[in-house]
C-alpha positions, 0 to 999 in steps of 0.5 A, a space after each residue: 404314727 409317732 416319729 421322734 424327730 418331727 414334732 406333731 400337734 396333738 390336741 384333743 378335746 375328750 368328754 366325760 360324761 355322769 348320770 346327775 341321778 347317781 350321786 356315787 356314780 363313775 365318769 365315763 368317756 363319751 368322746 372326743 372332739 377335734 379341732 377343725 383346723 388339725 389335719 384329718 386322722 389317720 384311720 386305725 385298722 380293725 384288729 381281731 383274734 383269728 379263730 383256730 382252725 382243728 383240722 380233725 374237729 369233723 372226724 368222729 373218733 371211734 
């Protein structure tokens, strides 16, 4: 993560990439490249939405 006070080196090479075929075509992200001499990525964690949970869901109503 970021801090104010201590400069990071934060280069990255991003890709884009378009189909020749379709002259009308969008450019999308393809990847990113670094650089072997930058220290190795912090890996983020998988977020995810939690289901709800509806305790009387099992119950018939009569």
């Amino acid at each position: 993560m970021g801090n104010e006070t201590v400069p990071r080196d934060v280069l990255e090479y991003i890709v884009y990439e378009k189909h020749l075929s379709n002259l009308y075509g969008k450019w999308r992200l393809h990847g990113k490249i670094r650089p072997s001499w930058l220290s190795a990525k912090d890996n983020v964690l998988p977020t995810f939405v939690k289901p709800s949970v509806c305790p009387n869901a099992t119950q018939e109503i009569d």
